[in-house]
N, C-alpha and C positions, 0 to 999 in steps of 0.2 A: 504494500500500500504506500501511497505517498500521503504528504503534507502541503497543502498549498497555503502559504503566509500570505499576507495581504493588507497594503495598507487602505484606509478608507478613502472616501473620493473626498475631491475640493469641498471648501469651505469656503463663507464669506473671508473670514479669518485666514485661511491659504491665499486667498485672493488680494488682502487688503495688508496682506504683511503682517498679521497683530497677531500676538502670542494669544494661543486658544485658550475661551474659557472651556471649564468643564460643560455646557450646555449647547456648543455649538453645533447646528446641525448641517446638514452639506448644501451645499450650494446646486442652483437649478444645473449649474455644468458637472455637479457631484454627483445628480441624481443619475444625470445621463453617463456618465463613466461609471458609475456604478451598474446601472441596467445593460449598459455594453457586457461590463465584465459577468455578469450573470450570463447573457447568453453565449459569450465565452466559454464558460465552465458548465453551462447545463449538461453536458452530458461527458463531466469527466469522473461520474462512480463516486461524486461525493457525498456521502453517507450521514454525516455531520459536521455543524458550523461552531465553533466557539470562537465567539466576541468579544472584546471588551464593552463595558456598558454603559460605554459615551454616547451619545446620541449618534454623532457623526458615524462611530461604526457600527451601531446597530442598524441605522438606514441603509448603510451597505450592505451588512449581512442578511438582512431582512429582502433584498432584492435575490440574492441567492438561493436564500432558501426559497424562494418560490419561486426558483429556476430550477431547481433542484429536489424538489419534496423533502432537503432534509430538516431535519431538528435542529433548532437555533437552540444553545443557551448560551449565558453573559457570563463574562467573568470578569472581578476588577481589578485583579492579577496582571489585564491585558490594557490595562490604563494605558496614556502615553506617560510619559514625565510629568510631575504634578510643580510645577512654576511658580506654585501658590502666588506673593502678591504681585505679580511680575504678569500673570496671566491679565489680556485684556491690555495690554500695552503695545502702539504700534514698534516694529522693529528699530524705526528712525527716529523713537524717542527712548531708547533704551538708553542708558548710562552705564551699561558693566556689560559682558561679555556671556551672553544666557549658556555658551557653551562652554566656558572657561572649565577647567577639570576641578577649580576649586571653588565653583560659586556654591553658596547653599541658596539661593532665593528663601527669601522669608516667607512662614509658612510654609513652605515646599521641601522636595525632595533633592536630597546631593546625589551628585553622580552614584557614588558608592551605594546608597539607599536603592535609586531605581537599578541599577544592574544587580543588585543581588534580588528586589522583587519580579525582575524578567526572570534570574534563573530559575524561582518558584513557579512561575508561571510555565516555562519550557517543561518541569519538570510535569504538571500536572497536563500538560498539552501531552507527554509521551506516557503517562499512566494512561491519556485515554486512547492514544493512538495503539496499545498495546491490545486493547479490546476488540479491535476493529480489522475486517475483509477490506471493505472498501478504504475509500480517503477522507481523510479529515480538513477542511479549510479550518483557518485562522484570519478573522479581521482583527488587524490590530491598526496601529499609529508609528508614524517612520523613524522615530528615535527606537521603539522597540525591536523596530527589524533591522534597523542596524546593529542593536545591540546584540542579536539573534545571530546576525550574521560574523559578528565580531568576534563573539565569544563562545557561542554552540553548533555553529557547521560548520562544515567540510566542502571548502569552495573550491569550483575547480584549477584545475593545474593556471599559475599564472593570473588569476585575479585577484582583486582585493574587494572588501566589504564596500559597499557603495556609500559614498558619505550622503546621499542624499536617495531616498526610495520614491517615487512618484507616486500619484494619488491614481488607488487602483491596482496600484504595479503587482504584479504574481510573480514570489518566487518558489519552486516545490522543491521536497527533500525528500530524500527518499525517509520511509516511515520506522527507520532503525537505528540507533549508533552505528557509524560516526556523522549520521545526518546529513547523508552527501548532500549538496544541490546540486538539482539538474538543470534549473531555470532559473535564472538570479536577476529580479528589479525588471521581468517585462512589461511595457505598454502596450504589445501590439494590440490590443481590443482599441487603443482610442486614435488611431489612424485617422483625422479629420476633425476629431472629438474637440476642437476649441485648444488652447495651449493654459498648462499653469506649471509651465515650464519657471522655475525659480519659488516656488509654494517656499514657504519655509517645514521643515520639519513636523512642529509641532502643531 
């Protein structure tokens, strides 16, 4: 079985440069690169979805699963980075560096905090993959698959983690240790689909 990871579609907030609040939901060009990416993957044996359960990626995941007939559930494991008071800031008003290795944003989470909550989340994403014939998708948010891909698979010969994952993007692993990828940060579903070429991360 494989793993398809996935980040969610545009945001106003992708759109407008401003660091996401927790409520944001996807944008009319999110909805449609989401429903691309469903008819994408309708008929790749995915069996079930686990989301995080941010709005932005349950809109996504929710277009899948009814691409898919599979089971949706949430998990908030599969947060993006929590930015706490820093969330809701345009980029070109920030004052400090949101990716610095040593920021703590107040209220929020430090580097160290959210990578060790993806590794909980990875872990609980392979209990359930361990269950399963078919495939399992994963919607999540692009700081987490990068973090996915930095620290838990197996890229192929010659690449590196992508510092930025696009909205939509599929990358799949196969569904065992050492969690090869076979497809890493694709777009092709949005082929025409409008540009959010430069989205910020989060």
């Amino acid at each position: 079985m494989q793993i398809f990871v996935i980040r969610h579609g545009e945001t106003p907030g992708n759109a407008a440069r401003i660091v996401q609040t927790a409520e944001t939901p996807l944008s009319t060009l999110g909805i449609e690169q989401a429903e691309r990416l469903a008819r994408r993957l309708a008929d790749s044996r995915i069996e079930r979805i686990l989301s995080s359960d941010l709005p932005r990626a349950v809109m996504t995941a929710e277009r899948l699963a009814n691409a898919t007939g599979a089971p949706l559930g949430r998990d908030p494991l599969l947060q993006e980075r929590n930015f706490g008071d820093l969330r809701g800031t345009a980029y070109s008003e920030l004052t400090v560096d949101l990716f610095a290795a040593d920021l703590v944003p107040p209220n929020g989470e430090s580097w160290a905090t959210f990578e060790a909550r993806v590794a909980r989340a990875w872990e609980r994403v392979a209990e359930v993959a361990e269950t399963m014939a078919g495939n399992l998708a994963v919607v999540t948010h692009g700081l987490v698959c990068a973090s996915l891909a930095r620290h838990h698979f197996t890229l192929p010969a010659n690449a590196t983690a992508p510092q930025r994952f696009g909205n939509t993007a599929v990358t799949i692993v196969d569904g065992a240790p050492p969690w090869t990828v076979a497809t890493l940060n694709c777009e092709a579903h949005l082929a025409s689909c409008g540009s959010e070429i430069g989205s910020p991360e989060a």
